[in-house]
Structures are given as structure tokens and as C-alpha cells.
N, C-alpha and C positions, 0 to 999 in steps of 0.2 A: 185490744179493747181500748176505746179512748178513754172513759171516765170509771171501768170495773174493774174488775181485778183478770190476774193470768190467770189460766183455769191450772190445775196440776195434776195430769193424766199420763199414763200407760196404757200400751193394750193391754187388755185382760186382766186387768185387775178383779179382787176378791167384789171391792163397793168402792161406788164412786155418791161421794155424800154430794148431794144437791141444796142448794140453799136458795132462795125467793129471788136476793139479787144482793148488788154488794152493798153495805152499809157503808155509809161517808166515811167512816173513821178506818174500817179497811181499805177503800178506795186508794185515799191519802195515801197508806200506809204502805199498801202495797202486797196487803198479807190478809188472808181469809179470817174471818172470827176473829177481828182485833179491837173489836172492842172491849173497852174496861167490863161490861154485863153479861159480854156473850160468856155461858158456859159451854161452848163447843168442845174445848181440849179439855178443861174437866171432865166433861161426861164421859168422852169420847176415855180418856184414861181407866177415869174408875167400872166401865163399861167392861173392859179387857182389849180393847185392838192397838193399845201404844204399853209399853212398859214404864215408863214415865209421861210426868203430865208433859203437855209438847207445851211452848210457844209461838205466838201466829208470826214469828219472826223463822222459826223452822218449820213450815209449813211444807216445804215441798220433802222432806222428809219422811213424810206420811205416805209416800210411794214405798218404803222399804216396807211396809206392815202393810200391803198389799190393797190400801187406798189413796184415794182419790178426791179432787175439791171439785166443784162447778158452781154455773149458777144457773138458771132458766134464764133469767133477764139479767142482760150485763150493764144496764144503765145504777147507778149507785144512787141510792136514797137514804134520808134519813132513817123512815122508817116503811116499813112492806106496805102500808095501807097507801103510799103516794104512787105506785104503780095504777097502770089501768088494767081494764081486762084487754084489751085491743093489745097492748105491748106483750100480754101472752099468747096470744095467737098469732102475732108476729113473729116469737120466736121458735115456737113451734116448730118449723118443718125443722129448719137447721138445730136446734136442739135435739130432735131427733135424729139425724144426721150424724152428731158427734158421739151418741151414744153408739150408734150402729159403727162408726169406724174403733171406738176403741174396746167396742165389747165386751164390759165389763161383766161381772154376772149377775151385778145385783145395782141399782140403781135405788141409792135411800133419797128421797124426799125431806126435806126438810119444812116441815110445817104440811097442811094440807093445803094451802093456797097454791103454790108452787104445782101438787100432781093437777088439783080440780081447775087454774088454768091450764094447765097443756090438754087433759083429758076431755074437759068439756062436761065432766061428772061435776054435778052438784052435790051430791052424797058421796063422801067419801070417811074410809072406814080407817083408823091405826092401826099398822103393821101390815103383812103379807097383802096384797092386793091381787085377784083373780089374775088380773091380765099382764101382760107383758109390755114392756115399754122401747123401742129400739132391740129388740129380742134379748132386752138383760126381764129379771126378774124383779118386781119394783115394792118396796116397803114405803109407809109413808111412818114417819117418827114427829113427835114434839119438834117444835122448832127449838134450839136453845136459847134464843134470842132472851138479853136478861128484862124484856118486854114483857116475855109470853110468860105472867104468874099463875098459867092457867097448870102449870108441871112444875113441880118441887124440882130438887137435885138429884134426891132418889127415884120418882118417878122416870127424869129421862134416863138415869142408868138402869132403869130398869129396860125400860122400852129399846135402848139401845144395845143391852146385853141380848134382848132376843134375837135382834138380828144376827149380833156376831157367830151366838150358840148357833143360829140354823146356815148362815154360810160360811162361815171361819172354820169352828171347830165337827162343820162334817164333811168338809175336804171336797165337796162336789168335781 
């Protein structure tokens, strides 16, 4: 990617977390959630899918605990609202693409702008979603962005504990 970040996959991983696109300060950085705001490794900790809180400097680490980073859009912005909607449907096919070659089984969504550009749904609902996306199974979660004051801390560990309890800890 020239201005985003590496994506950090396996096949078949448990969830591969999706995020809008990369924020400047990961960009730089070179590391997913590296913003001073972002609560992504908090949540993601106190959630249950890491044993301690990570660092966006140990990022590719998150492969052992059987996920995964991305992004829809690999162009890097300040902030999600300076994308277009054109740049989502640009990404599109091939997004779709890399889901189907690494197969994961659950594909989380990070905000709802990220699933409602790829899908094309203007309504779109938090957590389990009817359809399937690259034939993983797809949740859409709070963004963590320390943006979105629209989710507390415990809200998104709530919202993200639900995913882990329904693909982590039932072994599908």
C-alpha cells in the first residue's frame, strides 16, 4: 500500500477486524490503531480476545489470538468522513476478493460506514448482520475511534465481547 497500512492476515482466521481506513498517525507509524484516542487494544483486551492490552507496535501479534487487521479503503486520512463514497465502491470487488482468499469466519466491521459503503445498505443494524460477506460471517461493532463519543469504553467492550462469546468461545 503506498500511503496505508499492511494489512495482518492468515487464512482462516477466527475475525479479521475491519476498520474504515488508516488514520494518519498509523499511516506514519506503520501500525494499525495507533493513535493516542484510538481505543482499539483496550476494548479489544478488556473484551477477552488478547490476554493483555497489545500495543499498535505489536500488532501483527494479534495473529496468535486468532485475528486479523484490514481496512476497506487503504488511502490514510485524518479523519473517516474525508473519504468519498466512490473510493468505497472502488474498493469493493477487491476487498471482497481478499476476504474470500483468506477465509476468515467472521469479518467485524468497524463502524457502520465501512459495511453500508461496501454493501450498498443504507440501514444498517449493530452486530450479527443477515448476510454474508466474501462467505465469512459479518458483525458490524462501534468504531473505537477516540472520535466516535457516540460509545463509552464499556459499551464497546460490550459490543465486542459479543462477538468473541459467539465465534471464539463456540469453537465453530
Amino acid at each position: 500500500m503506498s500511503d496505508g497500512l499492511e494489512d495482518i492476515l492468515a487464512e482462516r482466521l477466527a475475525v479479521v477486524f475491519c476498520g474504515i481506513n488508516p488514520g494518519v498517525m498509523a499511516a506514519a507509524q506503520g501500525h494499525h490503531f495507533a493513535g493516542r484516542g484510538n481505543r482499539f487494544w483496550r476494548t479489544l483486551h478488556l473484551a477477552g480476545f488478547t490476554p493483555q492490552q497489545m500495543r499498535p507496535e505489536d500488532d501483527r501479534t494479534l495473529l496468535q489470538y486468532q485475528c486479523g487487521l484490514t481496512a476497506v479503503v487503504e488511502r490514510a486520512t485524518a479523519r473517516a468522513d474525508q473519504l468519498s463514497p466512490r473510493e468505497f465502491v472502488e474498493a469493493a470487488a477487491s476487498f471482497e476478493q481478499k476476504i474470500g482468499r483468506y477465509a476468515p469466519r467472521c469479518v467485524a466491521f468497524l463502524g457502520k460506514a465501512a459495511y453500508a459503503g461496501l454493501s450498498g445498505r443504507r440501514e444498517v443494524t449493530w452486530g450479527l448482520q443477515a448476510s454474508t460477506f466474501g462467505n465469512a460471517v459479518v458483525w458490524v461493532l462501534p468504531n473505537p475511534s477516540g472520535r466516535n463519543l457516540a460509545f463509552s469504553q464499556d459499551q464497546l467492550v460490550e459490543a465486542y465481547r459479543l462477538l468473541r462469546m459467539a465465534v471464539l468461545d463456540n469453537d465453530q
